[in-house]
Structures are given as C-alpha cells and as structure tokens.
N, C-alpha and C positions, 0 to 999 in steps of 0.2 A: 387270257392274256398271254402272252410269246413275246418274250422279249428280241425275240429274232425281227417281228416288224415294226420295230420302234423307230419313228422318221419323227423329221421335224415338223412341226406343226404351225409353229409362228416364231415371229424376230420381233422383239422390244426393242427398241433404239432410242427410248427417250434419255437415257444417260450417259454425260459428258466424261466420266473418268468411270474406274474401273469398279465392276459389280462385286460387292463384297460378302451378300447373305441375303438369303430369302428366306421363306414360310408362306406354307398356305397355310387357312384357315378354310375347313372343309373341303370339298370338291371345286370349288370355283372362285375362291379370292386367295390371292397373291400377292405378299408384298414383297419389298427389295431395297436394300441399302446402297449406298458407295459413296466411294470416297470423293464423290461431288459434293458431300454435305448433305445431300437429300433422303428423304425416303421416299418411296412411293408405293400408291397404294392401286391397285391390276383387278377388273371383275370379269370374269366372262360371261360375253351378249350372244346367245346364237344367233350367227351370221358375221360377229366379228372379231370373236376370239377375244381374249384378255385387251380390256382398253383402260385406260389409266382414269380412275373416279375424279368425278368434279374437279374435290379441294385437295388432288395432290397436282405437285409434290407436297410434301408437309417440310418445312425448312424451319428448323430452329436450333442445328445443332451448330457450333462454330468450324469444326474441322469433320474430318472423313468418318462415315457412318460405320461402325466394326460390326453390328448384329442387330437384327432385326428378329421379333419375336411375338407372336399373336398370344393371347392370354387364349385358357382351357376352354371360357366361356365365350369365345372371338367376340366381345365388344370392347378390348383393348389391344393397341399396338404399342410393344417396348421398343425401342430405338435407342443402341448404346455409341460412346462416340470415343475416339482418342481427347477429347474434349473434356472429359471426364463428367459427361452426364447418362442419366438414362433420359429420355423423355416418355410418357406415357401417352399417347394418341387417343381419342376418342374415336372407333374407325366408321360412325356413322356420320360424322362431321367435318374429320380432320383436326377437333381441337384440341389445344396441348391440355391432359389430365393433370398433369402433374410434372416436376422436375426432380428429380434426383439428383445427387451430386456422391463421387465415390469420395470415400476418406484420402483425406493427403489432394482430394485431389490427380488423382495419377489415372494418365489414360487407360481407358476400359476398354478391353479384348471382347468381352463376348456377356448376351446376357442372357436369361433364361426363367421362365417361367415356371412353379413345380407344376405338375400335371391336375394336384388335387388344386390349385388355383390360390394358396394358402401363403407362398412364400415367392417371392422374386430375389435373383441370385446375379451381380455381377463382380468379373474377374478383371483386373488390372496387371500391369507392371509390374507391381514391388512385388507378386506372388498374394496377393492379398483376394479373399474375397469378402461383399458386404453382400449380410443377408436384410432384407426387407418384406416387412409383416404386409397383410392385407390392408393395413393403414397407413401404406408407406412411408413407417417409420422403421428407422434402419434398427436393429434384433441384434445383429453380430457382426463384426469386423475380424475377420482373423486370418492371420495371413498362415498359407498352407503351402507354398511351395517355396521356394529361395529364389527361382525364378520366375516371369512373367507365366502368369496363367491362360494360355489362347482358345483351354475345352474346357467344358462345363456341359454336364447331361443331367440327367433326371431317370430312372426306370420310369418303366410306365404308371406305376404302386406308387410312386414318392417315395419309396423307403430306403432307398439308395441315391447318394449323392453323389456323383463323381467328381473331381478335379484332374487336369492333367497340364503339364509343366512345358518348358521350351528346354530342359535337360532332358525330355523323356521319359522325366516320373509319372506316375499316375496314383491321387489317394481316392480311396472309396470310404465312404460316413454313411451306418444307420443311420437314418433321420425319420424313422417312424413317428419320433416327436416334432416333427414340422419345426426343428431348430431349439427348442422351448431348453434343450441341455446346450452347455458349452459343445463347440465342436473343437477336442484335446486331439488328441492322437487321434488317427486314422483309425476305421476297424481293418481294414486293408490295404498294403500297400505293393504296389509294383515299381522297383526299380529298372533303370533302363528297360521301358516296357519299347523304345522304340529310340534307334541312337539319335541323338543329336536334337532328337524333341518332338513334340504328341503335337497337330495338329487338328484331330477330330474325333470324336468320341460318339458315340448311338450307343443305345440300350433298344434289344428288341423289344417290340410291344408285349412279346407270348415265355409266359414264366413257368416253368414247371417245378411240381415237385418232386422229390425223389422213391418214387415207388417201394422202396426197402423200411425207410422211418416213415413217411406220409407227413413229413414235419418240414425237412430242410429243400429252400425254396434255391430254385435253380435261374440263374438270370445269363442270357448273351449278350456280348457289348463286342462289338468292334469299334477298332483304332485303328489309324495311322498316322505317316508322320513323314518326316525329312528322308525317310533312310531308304523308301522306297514302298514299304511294305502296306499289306494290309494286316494286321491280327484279330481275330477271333478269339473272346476270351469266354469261360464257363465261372461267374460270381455265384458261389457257393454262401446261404446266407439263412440264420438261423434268427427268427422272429423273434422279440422281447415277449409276446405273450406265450411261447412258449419254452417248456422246463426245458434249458441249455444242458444243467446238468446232467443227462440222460445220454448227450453226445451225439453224433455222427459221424458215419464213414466219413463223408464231404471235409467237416469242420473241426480241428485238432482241437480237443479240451486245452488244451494251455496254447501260448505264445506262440509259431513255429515258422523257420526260413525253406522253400523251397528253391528251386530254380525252375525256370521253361527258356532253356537256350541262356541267350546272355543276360538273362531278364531275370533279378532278384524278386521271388515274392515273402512278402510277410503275414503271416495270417494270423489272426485271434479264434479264439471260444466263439465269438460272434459271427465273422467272415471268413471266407479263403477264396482261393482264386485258382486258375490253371491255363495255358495255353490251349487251345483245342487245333486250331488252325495259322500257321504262318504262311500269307500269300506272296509272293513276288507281283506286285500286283502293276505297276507301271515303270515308264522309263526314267520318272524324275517325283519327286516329294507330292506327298499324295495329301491333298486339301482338306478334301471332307468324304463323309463314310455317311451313309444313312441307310436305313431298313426300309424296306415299305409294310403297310400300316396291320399284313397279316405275315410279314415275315417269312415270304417266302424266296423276295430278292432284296440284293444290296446291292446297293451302287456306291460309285465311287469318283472323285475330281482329281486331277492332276495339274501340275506345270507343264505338262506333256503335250497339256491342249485337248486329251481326250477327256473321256466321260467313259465308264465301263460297269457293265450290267451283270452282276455276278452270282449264281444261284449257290443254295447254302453249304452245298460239295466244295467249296471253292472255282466252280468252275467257271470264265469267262464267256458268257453266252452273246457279247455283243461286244464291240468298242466305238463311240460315237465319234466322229470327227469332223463338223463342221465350224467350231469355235477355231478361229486364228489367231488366239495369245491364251497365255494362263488362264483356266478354270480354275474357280474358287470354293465354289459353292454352290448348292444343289437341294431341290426341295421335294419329296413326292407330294403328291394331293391324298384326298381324306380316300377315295376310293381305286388307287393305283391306279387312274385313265392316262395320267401327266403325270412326267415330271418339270422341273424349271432348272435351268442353270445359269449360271451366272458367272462373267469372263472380265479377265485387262481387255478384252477387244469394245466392252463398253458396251455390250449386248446379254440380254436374258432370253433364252430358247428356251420355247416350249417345246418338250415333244411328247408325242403320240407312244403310249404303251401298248396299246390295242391294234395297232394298225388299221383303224376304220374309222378315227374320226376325220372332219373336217371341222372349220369354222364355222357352220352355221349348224353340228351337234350342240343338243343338251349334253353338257359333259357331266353333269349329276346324276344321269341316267345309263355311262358307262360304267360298264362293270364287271370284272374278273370272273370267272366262276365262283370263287370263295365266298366274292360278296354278296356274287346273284342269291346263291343259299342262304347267306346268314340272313340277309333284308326278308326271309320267307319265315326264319325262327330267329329267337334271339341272339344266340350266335352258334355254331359250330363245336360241340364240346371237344374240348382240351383233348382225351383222351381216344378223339377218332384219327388226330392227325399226328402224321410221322413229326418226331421229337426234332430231326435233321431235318427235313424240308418244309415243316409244316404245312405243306399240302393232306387233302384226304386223304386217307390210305384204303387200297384195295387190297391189298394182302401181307395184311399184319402178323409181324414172325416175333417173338419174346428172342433177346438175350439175355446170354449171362447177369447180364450189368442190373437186368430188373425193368430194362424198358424192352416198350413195344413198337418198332420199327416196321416202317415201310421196308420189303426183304428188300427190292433193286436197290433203294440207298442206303441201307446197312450194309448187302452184297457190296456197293460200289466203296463202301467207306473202309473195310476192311481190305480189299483190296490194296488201298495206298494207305492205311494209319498202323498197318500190322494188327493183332487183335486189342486195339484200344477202345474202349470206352467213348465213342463220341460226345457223351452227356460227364460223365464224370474224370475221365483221363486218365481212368487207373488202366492198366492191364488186364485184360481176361484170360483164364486158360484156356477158353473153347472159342470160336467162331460159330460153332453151333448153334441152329435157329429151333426153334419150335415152331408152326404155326398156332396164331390164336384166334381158335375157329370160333369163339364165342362174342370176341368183338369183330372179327368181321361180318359175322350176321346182324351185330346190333347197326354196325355201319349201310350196310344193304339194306335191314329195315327203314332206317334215317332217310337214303337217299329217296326208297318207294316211298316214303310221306310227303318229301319235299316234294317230288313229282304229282302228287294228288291221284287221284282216282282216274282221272284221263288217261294216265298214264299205263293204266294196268290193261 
C-alpha cells in the first residue's frame, strides 16, 4: 500500500444536503449520515462498486443525522440525530431495533459503540453523556464537560474512554468496568488540548507496554480541532488488575499538573498523558483524524476541502483534492484498500489506497502487505514492528528509553524531536542505538515461514 497512488475510485451522490459521518463495517459495507435526515446504507458488488442496499435509506430521524456507527459484531447500525435520538438499525433489513432518546432531550453530537460490544455511548449539548447497557437501558447520565461534547472514542481494549469539549478540553475514564462504577472525576485530563475546541478524536488500534515495568500500558490517540492542528498524544495507563502501588516512570503516584505547550495536563496514580507530536496540519479547522486499522497511517479532513494522508513521522505523504466544499468526515475499511469521505458538496468518495483497484475488484481480497502476512498467522507480534511506524522492522536498534525501533525512524525522529523519547516524552542523554541482532533474526525467521518452503 503507497499512499502516494491513492485516486478516486467512485462518487455517491445519492445525498441532498451535507455528509456528516461514515463507517464501515469490514472491507466492503458502508454506511453515512447527513443532515438530509437519512442514513444510508453502501455494499460493494464487483463490477459496480458500493451501491446503496435495497431498504435504504433508513428514515426515521426528524432532523439532521450527526453520527453514524456500526456495532463490533456488524449486525447493528447506531444513527444519532440533533433530534435527540439514537436509532438502532437492524442492517440485514433496515429495521428500526430500537429507539433511544438522550436525557433532557438535548441534541446528540456523536455516538459510539465500545469495541468489546458491551456499552453504547452518546454525547449532547449540555456537555452530558448517556451510557447504554446491552439492553438498552440507559446505565449512566453524567455530564462531563460545561460544553457541548462533539468526540467521543473508545481504545481499541474498551479500557479507555475519551470525551472531548467545543472549549478544547479533553477527559479520559478507565472503564475497564464497562461503566458498572460512577464515572466522578476523570483519571485524566487535558486542558486546552486544542484552542477554541476538539473536533475528532481516534485511538490507535496497537497498544504497547512499557519495556522497563512490563506493566504500564501505552495508548496513541490523535486530535484536532478549530485551531488548525493535528496532535498526537502518548496515554500512559496503569490496569486496575495490577499493584499501582509499585508505581511507574509513565504514572505519578499521587495527583500531578504537567504542561505540553499551552495545553494543561492532569494526571492520577491511574493515568497521565503527554504531547508526542503537534502538527500544523491544514489551512482551516480540521474535522476528523482516524488511524487505519494497523496503524500505520492517519488521515485527516478539513474545511480546507482537502483530505491528507499522514505517516506516523508526522509526515504529509499526499493531500487529496477533488471534494468542492467542507470535508467532514472520513472512514478507513477493515483491510486499508479504501477510504470514504464525506463533504457540504453532498458527495461520499471512495478512494483507492492501493492504486490498482477498479469496480469490478473484490475489495476483500485487497490487501496491504501487513495484512497479506497477518491473514497467513494470526497476527504479526507486537514486538517485530517499530513502536513509531508500526510497520515490520528490518533493523532493529534498542534505545535509551528501553524500546526497540526501526534505526531510519528513530534516526529520522531524533533528528527533529532532539533526543526525546518518542514513546514516553522524557528526555534521553544518548541518541545512541544498539543494534538488536537477536530480534532481528527472530523477524527473518517469521518472514522465511510466512514465505513457506517455495520460497527457500
């Protein structure tokens, strides 16, 4: 996969007002919101690319649709409204599962399913979120920002719950208990994580832990917002099943205020946080952020009109420009072949990641190199790919810090961070690599198997 020949691959134009949120569910279904009221629901047919199923649209909201969400196990679609409902889709039928409605009443921004399938999560106005058990019966009501909540994320784990504000704030909740404690104070909080207000939020899929304790668990999430930016942040976070009081470098035993720029953070015993990367990333407020599904690129929407494909350097390896009004929204598929986007010009673009397909490919049978491998084992262990790019690594160099990097993007990261920590943020006093010639033999073994005997 080269995000260098990423073209367009198809134009949906079945909607009358502006696209305001997709998802897929696997490699080849698609859904989409807008502020038409609709949702609809997109399969791909080889030979004619995503075509809109039977019984959509699905129409039952009263006003403009804000978020659109496939459940873990893809046999539900959420659909949130300024209307103040969720509705639950049935998506082999199109029928309404169920109706939600938020507390007070007050228009719903964004909703969200947890990943372990346990909890659904929507955010309003008044700063308030309602959580909703597998019986959708509503769990918890609490309002968590003073202003309107427009992000809402999940890590991939469930064990982290994000919230983030139209001031900028950002709070982070263990929720290893699937909601079952009050959610009080935050275990982490960022103030002005982004001026004038947080617009999108992702959690990479790939978590690691910290090499030094084998304990404290390492999470990326990018943001952005109104102010321009992209940020990159390192959530530092320490398991309820294991003894806190032992500590870690990562996580202050008691209470403590950091800064990263103009950005207040607060940490607990439990959580902390840290800036890793701030991007200058477009010319105007940046919509939405997402990973693709092995983390090794991020993209990004703007008011700008573009769309821009970013590798985990920070680097801008493409900017897409065929949408002709505000980009909103943006989806990868299950195996990186596609992305979706979604515009005010009233149009969802598919495009091409691979640069080789067309409309009459199987798109469940393209596939990145990462994927090609894992689909051969179960997946790709933690431990062969760089912590920064998470691609494979061929030659793997130890630093200071206790991890083992790919040397070109350790090399290239020291270059611009001075000698920082990419994974933790502290300072090092060396730049000094090792190489570590015993996992890269274990990686050379890995790839001879993956290749089979033919190969030899």
């Amino acid at each position: 996969m080269s995000a260098s020949k990423t073209n367009v691959l198809q134009k949906l134009t079945a909607n009358t007002s502006d696209v305001t949120s997709l998802d897929f569910y696997g490699s080849s279904l698609l859904c989409s919101g807008s502020s038409d009221k609709t949702v609809r629901v997109w399969r791909w047919t080889p030979g004619s690319g995503f075509q809109e199923a039977s019984f959509s649209p699905l129409l039952g909201h009263r006003y403009g649709v804000t978020s659109v969400r496939v459940s873990p196990k893809g046999g539900v679609l959420a659909s949130a409204s300024v209307d103040g409902t969720v509705i639950l889709w049935n998506l082999n039928n199109g029928e309404i599962c169920n109706i939600i409605t938020q507390e007070g009443g007050e228009s719903i921004r964004a909703c969200i399913f947890s990943p372990n399938g346990v909890s659904i999560v929507s955010s309003d106005d008044s700063g308030s979120v309602c959580i909703w058990g597998q019986d959708r019966n509503l769990i918890r009501h609490v309002k968590v920002h003073d202003e309107a909540v427009h992000t809402i994320a999940f890590s991939s784990d469930s064990n982290i719950f994000l919230t983030a504000c139209t001031l900028g704030n950002v709070r982070l909740y263990a929720v290893e208990n699937n909601f079952t404690n009050e959610l009080a104070a935050a275990d982490c909080s960022i103030d002005a994580a982004h001026d004038m207000g947080v617009l999108s939020a992702d959690f990479c899929k790939i978590v690691h832990t910290d090499p030094t304790d084998k304990r404290s668990l390492i999470y990326t999430v990018a943001t952005c917002g109104t102010d321009h930016y992209i940020k990159i942040w390192r959530v530092f976070f320490m398991p309820s099943n294991i003894d806190r009081s032992r500590g870690s470098r990562l996580i202050p035993t008691t209470p403590q205020e950091h800064f990263a720029g103009q950005s207040s953070i607060y940490s607990t015993e439990v959580m902390n946080a840290s800036c890793a990367q701030t991007i200058s990333a477009h010319g105007s407020s940046v919509t939405c952020v997402r990973f693709n599904p092995t983390g090794t690129l991020l993209f990004s929407t703007s008011l700008d009109k573009t769309i821009k494909i970013w590798n985990q350097q920070g680097t801008c390896l493409k900017t897409l420009t065929t949408h002709s009004r505000y980009v909103n929204c943006l989806a990868v598929n299950s195996n990186s072949s596609v992305i979706a986007s979604g515009s005010n010009d009233r149009t969802v673009i598919i495009w091409d990641l691979t640069g080789n397909l067309t409309l009459d490919s199987h798109i469940s049978d393209a596939r990145s190199l990462l994927f090609s491998m894992a689909s051969k084992m179960a997946e790709i262990p933690l431990e062969f790919t760089c912590p920064i790019t998470h691609e494979l690594m061929k030659d793997p160099v130890y630093a200071e810090d206790g991890f083992t990097y790919e040397r070109a993007a350790i090399g290239e990261w020291f270059s611009r961070e001075k000698t920082i920590s990419p994974m933790t943020n502290m300072e090092l006093s060396t730049d000094e690599l090792v190489e570590n010639g015993k996992l890269k033999q274990k990686i050379e073994d890995y790839i001879h198997a993956l290749e089979g005997p033919e190969s030899v």
